[in-house]
mmCIF file of the N, C-alpha and C atoms, coordinates in Angstrom:
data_MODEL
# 
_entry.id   MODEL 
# 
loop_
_atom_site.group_PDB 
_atom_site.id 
_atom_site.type_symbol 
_atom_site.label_atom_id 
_atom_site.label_alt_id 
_atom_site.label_comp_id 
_atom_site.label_asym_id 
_atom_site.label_entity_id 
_atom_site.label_seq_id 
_atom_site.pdbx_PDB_ins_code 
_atom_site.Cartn_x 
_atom_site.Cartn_y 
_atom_site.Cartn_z 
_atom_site.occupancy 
_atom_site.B_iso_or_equiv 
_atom_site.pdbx_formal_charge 
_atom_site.auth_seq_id 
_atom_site.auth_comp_id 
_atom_site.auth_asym_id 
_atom_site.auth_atom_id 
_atom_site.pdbx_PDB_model_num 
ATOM 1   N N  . UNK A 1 1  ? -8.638  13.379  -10.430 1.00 0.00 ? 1  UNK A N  1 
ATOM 2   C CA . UNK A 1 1  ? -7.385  12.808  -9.956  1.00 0.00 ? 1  UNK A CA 1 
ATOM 3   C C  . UNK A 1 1  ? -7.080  11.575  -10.792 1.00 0.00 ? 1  UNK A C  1 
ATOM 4   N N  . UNK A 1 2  ? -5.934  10.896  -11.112 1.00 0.00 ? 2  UNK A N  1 
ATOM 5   C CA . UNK A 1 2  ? -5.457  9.954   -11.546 1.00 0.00 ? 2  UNK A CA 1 
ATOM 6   C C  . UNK A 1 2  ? -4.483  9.165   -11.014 1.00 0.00 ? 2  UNK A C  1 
ATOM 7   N N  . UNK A 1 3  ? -4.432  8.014   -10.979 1.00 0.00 ? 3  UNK A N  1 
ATOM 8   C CA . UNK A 1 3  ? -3.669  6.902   -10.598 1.00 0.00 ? 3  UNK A CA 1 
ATOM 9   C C  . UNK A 1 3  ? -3.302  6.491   -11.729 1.00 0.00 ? 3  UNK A C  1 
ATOM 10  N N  . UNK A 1 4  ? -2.050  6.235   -11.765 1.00 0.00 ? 4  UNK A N  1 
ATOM 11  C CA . UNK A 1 4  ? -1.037  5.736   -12.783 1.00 0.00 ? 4  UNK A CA 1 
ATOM 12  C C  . UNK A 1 4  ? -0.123  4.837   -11.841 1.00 0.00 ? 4  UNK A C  1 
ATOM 13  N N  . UNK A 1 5  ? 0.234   3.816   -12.451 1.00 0.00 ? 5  UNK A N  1 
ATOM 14  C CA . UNK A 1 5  ? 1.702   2.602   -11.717 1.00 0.00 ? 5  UNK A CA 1 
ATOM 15  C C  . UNK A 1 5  ? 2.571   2.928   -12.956 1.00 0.00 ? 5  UNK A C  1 
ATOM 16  N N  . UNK A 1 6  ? 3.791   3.426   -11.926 1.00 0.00 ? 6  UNK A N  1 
ATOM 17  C CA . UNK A 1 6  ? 4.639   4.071   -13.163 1.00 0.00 ? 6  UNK A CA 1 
ATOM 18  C C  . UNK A 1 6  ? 6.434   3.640   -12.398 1.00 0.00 ? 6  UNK A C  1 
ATOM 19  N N  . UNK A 1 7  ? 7.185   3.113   -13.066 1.00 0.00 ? 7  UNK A N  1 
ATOM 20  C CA . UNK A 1 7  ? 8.449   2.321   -12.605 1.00 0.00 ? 7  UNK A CA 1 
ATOM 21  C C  . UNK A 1 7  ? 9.291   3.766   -12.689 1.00 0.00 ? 7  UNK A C  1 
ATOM 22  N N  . UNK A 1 8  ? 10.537  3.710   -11.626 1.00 0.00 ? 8  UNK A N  1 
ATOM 23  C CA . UNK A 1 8  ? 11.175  4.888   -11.417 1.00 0.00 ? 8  UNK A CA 1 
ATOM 24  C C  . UNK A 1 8  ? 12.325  4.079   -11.999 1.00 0.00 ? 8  UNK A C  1 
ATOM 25  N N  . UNK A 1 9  ? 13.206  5.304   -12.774 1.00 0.00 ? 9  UNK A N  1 
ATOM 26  C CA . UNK A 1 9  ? 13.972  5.013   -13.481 1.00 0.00 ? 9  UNK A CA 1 
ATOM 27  C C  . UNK A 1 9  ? 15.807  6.405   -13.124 1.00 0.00 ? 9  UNK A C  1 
ATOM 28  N N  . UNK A 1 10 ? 16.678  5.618   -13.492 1.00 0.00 ? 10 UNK A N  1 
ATOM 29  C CA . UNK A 1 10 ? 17.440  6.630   -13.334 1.00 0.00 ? 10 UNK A CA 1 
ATOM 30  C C  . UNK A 1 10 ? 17.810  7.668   -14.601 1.00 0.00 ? 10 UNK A C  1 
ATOM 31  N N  . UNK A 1 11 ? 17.922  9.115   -14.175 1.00 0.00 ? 11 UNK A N  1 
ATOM 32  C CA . UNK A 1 11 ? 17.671  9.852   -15.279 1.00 0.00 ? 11 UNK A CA 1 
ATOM 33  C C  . UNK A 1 11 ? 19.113  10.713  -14.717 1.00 0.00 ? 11 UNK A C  1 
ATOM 34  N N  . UNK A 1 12 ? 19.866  10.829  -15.259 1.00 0.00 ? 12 UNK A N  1 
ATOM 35  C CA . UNK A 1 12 ? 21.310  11.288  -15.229 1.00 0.00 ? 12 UNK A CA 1 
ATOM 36  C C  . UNK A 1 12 ? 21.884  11.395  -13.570 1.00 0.00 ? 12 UNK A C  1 
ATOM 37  N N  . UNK A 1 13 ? 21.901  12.433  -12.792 1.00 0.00 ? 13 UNK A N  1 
ATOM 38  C CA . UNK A 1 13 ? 22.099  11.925  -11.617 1.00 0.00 ? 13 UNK A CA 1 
ATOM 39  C C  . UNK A 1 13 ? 20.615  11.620  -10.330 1.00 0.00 ? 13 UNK A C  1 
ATOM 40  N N  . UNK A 1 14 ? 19.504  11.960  -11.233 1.00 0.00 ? 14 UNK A N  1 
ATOM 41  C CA . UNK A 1 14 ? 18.448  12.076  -10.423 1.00 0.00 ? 14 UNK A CA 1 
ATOM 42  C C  . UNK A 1 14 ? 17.952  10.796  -10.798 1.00 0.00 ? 14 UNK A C  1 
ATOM 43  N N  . UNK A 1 15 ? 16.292  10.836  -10.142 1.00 0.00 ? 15 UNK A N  1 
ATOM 44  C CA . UNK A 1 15 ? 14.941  9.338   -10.969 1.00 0.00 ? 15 UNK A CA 1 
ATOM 45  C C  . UNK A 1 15 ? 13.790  10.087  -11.353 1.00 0.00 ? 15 UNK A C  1 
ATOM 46  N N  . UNK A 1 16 ? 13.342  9.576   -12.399 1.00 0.00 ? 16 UNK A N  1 
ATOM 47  C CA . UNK A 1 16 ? 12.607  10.139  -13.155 1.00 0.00 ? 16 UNK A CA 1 
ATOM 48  C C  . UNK A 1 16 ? 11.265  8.864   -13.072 1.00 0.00 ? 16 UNK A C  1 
ATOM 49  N N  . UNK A 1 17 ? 10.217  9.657   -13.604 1.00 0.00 ? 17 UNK A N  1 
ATOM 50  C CA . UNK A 1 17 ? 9.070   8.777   -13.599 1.00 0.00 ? 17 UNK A CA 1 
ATOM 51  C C  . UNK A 1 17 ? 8.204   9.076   -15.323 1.00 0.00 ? 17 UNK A C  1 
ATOM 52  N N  . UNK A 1 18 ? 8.061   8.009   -15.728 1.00 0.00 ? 18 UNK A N  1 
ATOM 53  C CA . UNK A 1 18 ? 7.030   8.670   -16.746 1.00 0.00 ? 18 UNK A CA 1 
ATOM 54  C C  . UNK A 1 18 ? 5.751   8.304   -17.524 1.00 0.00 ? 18 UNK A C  1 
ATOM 55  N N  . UNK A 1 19 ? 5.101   8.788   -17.513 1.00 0.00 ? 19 UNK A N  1 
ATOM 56  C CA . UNK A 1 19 ? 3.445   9.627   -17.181 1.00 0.00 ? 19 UNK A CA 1 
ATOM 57  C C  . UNK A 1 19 ? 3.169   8.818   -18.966 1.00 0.00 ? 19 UNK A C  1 
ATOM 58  N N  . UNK A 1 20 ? 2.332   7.725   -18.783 1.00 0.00 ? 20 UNK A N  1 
ATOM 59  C CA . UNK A 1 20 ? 1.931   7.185   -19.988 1.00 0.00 ? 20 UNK A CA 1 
ATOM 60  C C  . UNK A 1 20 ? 0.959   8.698   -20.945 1.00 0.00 ? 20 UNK A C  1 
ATOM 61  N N  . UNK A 1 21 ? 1.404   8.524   -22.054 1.00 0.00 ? 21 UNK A N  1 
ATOM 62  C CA . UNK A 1 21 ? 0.981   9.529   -23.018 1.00 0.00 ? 21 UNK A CA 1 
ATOM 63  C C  . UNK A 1 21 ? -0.355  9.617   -22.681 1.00 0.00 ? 21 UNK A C  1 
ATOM 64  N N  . UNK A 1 22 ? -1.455  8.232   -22.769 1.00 0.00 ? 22 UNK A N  1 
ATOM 65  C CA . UNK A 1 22 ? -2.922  8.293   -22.999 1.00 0.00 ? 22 UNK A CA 1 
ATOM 66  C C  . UNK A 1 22 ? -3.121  8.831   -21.600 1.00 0.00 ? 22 UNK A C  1 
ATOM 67  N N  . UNK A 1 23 ? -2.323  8.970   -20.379 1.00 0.00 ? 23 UNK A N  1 
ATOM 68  C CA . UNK A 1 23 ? -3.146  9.416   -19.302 1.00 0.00 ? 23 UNK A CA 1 
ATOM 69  C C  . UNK A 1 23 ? -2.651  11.143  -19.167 1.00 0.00 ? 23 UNK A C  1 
ATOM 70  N N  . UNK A 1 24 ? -1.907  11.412  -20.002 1.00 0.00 ? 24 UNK A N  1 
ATOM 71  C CA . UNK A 1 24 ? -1.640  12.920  -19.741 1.00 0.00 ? 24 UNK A CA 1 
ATOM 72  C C  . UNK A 1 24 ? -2.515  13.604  -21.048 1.00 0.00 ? 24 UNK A C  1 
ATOM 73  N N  . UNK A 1 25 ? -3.135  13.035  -21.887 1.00 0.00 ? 25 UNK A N  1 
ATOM 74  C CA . UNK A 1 25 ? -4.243  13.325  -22.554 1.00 0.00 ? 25 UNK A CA 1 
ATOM 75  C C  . UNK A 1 25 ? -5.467  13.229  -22.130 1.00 0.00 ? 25 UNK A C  1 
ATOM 76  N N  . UNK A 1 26 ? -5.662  12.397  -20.907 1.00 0.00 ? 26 UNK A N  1 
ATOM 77  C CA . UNK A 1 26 ? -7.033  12.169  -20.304 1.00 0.00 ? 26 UNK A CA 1 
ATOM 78  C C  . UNK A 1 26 ? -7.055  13.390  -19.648 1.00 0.00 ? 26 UNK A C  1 
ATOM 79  N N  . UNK A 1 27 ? -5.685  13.397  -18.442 1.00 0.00 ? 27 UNK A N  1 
ATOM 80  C CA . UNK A 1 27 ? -6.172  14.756  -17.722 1.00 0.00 ? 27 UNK A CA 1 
ATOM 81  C C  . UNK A 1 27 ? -5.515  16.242  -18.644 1.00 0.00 ? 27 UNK A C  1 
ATOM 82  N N  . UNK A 1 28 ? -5.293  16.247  -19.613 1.00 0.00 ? 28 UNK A N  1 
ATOM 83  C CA . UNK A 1 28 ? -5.024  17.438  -20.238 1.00 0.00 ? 28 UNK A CA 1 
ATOM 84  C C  . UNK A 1 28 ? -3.730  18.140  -19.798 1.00 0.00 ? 28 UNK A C  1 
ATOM 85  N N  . UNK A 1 29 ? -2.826  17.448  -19.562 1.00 0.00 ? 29 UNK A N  1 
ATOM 86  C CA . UNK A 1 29 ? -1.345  18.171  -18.744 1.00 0.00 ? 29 UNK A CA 1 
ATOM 87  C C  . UNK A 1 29 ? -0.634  18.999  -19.795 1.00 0.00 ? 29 UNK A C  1 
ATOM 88  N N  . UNK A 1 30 ? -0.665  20.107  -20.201 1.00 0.00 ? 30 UNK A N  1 
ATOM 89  C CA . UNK A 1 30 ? 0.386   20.755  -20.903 1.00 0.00 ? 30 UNK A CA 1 
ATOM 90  C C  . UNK A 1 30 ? 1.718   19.780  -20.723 1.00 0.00 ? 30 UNK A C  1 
ATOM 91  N N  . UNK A 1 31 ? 2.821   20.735  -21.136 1.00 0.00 ? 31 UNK A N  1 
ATOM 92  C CA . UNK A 1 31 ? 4.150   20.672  -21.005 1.00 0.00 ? 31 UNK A CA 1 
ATOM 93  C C  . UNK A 1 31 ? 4.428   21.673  -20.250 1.00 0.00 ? 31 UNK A C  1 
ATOM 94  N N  . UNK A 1 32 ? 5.510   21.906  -19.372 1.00 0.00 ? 32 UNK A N  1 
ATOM 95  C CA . UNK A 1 32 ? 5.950   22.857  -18.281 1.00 0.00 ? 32 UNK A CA 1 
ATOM 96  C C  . UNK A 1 32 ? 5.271   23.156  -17.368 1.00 0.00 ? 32 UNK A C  1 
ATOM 97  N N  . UNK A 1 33 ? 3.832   22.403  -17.268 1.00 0.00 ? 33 UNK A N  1 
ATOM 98  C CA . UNK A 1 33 ? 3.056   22.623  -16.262 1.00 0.00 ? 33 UNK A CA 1 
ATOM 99  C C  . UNK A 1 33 ? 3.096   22.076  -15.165 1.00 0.00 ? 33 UNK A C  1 
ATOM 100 N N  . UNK A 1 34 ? 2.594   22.622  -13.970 1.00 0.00 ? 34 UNK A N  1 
ATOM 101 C CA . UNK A 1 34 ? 3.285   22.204  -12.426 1.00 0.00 ? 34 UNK A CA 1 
ATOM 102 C C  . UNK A 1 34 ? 2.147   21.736  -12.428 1.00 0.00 ? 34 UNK A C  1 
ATOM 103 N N  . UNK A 1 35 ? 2.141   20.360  -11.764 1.00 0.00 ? 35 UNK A N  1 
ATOM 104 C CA . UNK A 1 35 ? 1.488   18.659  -11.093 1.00 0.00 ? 35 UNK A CA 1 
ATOM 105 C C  . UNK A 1 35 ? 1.811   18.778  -9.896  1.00 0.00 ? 35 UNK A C  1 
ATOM 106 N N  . UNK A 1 36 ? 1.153   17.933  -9.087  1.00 0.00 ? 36 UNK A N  1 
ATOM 107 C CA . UNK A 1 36 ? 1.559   17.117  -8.147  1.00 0.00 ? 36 UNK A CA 1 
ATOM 108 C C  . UNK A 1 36 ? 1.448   15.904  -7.917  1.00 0.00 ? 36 UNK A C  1 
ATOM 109 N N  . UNK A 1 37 ? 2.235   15.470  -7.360  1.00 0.00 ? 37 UNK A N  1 
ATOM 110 C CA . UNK A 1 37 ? 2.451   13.698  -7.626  1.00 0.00 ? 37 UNK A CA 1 
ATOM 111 C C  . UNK A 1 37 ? 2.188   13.251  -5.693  1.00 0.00 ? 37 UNK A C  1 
ATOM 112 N N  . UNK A 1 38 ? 1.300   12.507  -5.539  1.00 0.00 ? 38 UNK A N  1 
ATOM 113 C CA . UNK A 1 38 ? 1.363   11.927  -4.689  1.00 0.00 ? 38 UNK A CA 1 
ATOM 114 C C  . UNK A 1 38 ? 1.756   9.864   -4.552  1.00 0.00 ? 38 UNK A C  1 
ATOM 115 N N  . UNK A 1 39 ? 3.365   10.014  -3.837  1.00 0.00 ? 39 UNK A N  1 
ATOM 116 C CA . UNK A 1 39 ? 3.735   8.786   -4.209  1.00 0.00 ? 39 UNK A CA 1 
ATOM 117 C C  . UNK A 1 39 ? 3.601   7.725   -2.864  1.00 0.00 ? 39 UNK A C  1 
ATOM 118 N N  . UNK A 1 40 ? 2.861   6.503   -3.482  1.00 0.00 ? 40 UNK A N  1 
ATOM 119 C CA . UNK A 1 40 ? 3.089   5.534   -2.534  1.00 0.00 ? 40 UNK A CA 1 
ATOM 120 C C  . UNK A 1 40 ? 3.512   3.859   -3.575  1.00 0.00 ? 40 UNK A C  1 
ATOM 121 N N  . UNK A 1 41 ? 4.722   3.673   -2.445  1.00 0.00 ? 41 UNK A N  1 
ATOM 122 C CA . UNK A 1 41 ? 5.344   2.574   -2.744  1.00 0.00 ? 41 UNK A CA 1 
ATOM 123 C C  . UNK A 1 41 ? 4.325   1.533   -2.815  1.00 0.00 ? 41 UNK A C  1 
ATOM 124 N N  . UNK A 1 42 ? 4.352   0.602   -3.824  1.00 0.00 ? 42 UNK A N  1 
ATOM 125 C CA . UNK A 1 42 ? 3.622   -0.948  -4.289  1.00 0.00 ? 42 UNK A CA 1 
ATOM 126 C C  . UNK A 1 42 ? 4.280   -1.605  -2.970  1.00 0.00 ? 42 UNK A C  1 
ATOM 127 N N  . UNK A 1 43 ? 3.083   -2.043  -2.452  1.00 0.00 ? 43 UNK A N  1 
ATOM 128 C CA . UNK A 1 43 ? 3.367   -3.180  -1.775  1.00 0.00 ? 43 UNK A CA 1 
ATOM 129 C C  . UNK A 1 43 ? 2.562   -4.853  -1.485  1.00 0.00 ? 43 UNK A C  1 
ATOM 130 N N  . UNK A 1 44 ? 2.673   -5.536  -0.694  1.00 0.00 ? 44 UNK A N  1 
ATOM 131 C CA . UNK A 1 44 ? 1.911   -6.503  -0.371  1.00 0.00 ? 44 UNK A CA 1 
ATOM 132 C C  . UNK A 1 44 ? 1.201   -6.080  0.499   1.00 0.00 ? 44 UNK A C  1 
ATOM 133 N N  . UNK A 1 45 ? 0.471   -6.273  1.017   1.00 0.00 ? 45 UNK A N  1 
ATOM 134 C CA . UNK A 1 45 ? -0.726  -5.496  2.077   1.00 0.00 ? 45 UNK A CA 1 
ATOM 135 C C  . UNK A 1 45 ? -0.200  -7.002  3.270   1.00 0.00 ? 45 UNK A C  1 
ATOM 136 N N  . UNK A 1 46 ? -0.451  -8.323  2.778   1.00 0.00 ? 46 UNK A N  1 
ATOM 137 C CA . UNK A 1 46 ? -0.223  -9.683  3.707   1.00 0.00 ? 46 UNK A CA 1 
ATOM 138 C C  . UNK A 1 46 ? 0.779   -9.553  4.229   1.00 0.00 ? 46 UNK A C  1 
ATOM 139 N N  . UNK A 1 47 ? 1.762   -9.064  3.555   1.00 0.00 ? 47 UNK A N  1 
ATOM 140 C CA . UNK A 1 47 ? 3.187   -9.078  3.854   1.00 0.00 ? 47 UNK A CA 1 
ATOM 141 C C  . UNK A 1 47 ? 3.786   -8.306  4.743   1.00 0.00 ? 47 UNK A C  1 
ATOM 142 N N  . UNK A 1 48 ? 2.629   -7.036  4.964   1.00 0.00 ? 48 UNK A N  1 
ATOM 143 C CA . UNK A 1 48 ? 3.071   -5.541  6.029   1.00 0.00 ? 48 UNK A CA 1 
ATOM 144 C C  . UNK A 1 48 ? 2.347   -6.095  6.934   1.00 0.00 ? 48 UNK A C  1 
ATOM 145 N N  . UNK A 1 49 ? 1.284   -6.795  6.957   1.00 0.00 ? 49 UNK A N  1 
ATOM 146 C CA . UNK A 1 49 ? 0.764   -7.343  8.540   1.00 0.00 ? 49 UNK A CA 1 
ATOM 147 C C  . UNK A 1 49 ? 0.993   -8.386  9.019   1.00 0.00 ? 49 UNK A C  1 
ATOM 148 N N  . UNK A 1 50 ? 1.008   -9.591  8.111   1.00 0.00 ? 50 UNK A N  1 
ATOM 149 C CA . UNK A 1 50 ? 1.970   -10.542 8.805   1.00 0.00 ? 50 UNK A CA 1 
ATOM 150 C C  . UNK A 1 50 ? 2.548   -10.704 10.258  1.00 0.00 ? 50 UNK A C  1 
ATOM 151 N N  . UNK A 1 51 ? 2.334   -10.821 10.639  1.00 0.00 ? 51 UNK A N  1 
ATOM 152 C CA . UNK A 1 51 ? 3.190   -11.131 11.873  1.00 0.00 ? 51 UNK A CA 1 
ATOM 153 C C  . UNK A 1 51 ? 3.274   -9.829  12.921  1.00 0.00 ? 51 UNK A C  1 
ATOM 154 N N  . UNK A 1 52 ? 2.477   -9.056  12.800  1.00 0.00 ? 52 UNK A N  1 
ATOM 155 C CA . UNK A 1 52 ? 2.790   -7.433  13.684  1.00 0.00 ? 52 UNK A CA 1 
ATOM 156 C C  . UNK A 1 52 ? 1.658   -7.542  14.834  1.00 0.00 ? 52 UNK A C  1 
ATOM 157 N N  . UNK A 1 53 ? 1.140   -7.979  14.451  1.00 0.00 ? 53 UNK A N  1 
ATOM 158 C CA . UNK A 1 53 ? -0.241  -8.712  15.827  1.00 0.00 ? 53 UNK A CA 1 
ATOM 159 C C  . UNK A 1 53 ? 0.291   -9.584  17.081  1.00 0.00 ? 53 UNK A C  1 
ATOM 160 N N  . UNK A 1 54 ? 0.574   -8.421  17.895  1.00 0.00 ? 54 UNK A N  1 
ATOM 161 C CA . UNK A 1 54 ? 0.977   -9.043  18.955  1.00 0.00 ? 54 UNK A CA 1 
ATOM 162 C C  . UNK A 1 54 ? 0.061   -9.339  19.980  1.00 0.00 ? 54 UNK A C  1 
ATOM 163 N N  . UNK A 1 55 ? -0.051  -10.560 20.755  1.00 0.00 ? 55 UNK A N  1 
ATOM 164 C CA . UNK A 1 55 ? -1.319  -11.028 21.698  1.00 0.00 ? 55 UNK A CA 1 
ATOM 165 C C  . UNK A 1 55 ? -0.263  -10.889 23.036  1.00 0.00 ? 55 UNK A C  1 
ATOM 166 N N  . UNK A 1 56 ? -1.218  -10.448 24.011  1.00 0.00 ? 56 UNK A N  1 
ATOM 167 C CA . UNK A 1 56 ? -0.604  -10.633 25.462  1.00 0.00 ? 56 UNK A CA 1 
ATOM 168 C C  . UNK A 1 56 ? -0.519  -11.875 26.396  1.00 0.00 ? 56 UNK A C  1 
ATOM 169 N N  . UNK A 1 57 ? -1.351  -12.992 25.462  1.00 0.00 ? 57 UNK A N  1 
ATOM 170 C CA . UNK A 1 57 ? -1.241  -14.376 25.686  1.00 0.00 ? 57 UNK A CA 1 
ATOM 171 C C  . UNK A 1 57 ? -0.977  -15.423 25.059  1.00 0.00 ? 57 UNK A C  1 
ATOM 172 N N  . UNK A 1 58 ? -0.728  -16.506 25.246  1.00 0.00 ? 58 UNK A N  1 
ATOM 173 C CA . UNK A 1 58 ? -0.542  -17.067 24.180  1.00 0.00 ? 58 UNK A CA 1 
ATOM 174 C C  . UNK A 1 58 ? -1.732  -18.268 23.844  1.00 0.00 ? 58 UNK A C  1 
ATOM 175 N N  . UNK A 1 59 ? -1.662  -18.554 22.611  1.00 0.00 ? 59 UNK A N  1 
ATOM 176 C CA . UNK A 1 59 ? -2.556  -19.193 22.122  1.00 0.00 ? 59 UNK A CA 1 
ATOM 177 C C  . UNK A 1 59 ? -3.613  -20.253 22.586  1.00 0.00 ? 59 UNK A C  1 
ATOM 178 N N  . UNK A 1 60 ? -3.130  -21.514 23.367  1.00 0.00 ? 60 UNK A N  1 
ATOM 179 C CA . UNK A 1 60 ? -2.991  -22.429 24.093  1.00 0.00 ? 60 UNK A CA 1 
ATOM 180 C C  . UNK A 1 60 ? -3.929  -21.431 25.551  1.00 0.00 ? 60 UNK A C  1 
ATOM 181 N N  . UNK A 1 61 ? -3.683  -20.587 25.887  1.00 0.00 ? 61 UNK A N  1 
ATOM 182 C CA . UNK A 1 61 ? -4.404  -19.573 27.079  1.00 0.00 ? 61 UNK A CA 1 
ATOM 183 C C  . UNK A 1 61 ? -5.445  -19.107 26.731  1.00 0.00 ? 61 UNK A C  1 
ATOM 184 N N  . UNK A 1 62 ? -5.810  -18.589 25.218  1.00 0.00 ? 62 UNK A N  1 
ATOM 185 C CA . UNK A 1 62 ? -6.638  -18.414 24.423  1.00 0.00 ? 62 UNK A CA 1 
ATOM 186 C C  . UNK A 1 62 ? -7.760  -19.422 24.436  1.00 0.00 ? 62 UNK A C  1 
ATOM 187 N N  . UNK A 1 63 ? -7.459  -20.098 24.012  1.00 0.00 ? 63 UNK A N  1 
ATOM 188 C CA . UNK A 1 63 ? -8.150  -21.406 23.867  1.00 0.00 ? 63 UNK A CA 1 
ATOM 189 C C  . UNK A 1 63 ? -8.723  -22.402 25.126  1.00 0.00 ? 63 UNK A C  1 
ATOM 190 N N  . UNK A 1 64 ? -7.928  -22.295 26.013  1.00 0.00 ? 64 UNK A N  1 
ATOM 191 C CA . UNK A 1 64 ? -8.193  -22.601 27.179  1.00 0.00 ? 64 UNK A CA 1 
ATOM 192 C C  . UNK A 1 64 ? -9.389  -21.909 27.971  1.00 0.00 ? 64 UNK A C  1 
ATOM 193 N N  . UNK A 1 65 ? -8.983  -20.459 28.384  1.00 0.00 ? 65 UNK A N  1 
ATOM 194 C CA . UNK A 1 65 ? -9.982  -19.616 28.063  1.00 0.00 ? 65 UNK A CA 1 
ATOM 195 C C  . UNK A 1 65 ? -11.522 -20.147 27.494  1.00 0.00 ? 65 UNK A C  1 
ATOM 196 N N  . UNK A 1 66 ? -11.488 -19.743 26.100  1.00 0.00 ? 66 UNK A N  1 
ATOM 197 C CA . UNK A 1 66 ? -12.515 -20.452 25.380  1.00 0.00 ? 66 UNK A CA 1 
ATOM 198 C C  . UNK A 1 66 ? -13.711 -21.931 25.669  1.00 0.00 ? 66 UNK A C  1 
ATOM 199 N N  . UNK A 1 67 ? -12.597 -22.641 26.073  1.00 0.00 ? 67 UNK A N  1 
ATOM 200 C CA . UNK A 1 67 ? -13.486 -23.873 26.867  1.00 0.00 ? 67 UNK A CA 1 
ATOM 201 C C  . UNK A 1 67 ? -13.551 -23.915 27.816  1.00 0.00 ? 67 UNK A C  1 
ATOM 202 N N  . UNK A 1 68 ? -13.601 -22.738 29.103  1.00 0.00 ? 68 UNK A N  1 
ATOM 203 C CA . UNK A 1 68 ? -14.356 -22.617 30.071  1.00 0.00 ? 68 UNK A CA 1 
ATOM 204 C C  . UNK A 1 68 ? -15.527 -21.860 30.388  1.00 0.00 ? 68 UNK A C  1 
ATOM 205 N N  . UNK A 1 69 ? -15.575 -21.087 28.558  1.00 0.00 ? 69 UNK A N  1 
ATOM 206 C CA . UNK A 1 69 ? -16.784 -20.482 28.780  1.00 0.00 ? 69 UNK A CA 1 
ATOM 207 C C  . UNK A 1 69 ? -17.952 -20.965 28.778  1.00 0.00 ? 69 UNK A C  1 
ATOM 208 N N  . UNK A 1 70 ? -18.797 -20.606 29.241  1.00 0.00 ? 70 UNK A N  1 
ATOM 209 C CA . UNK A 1 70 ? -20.076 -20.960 28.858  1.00 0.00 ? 70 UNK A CA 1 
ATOM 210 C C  . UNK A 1 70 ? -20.911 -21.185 27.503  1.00 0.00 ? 70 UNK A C  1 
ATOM 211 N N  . UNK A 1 71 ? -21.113 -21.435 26.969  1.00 0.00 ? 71 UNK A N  1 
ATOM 212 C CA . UNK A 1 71 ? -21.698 -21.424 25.408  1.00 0.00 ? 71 UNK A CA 1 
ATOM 213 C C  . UNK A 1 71 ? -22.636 -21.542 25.120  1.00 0.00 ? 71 UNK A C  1 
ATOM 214 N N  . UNK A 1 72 ? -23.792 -22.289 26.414  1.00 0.00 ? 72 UNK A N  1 
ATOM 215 C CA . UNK A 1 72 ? -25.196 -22.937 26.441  1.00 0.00 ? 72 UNK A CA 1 
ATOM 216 C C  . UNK A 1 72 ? -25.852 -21.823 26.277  1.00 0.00 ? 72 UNK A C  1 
ATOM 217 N N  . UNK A 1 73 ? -25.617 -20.327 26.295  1.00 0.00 ? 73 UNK A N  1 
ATOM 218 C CA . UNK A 1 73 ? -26.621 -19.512 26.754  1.00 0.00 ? 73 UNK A CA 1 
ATOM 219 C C  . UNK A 1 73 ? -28.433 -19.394 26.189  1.00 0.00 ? 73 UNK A C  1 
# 
């Protein structure tokens, strides 16, 4: 399998992607030959979780919490 980061581009009315030379020589791709491309969008990983962690309390309750526990054990 291969991973390539490859920028989509517009190619007359469609988008086109394209396949650096040295990696279609690594895996041996003819021409006219059927691939499959499995695509996932670049992202920030910090940026998709950020803020999606929702608590059923709030912080301050948390913490409060916390200093009534016991700790000596």
């Amino acid at each position: 399998m291969l991973e390539v980061e490859a920028k989509v581009r517009k190619w007359g009315r469609s988008f086109g992607v394209v396949i650096p030379k040295e990696k279609i020589r690594e895996e041996g791709i003819k021409e006219n030959e059927i691939i499959k491309l499995l695509i996932a969008k670049k992202t920030n990983v910090l940026k998709e979780t950020f803020g999606t962690l929702k608590f059923k309390r709030t912080t301050q309750e948390i913490l409060d919490e916390s200093d009534r526990e016991d700790w000596d054990e």
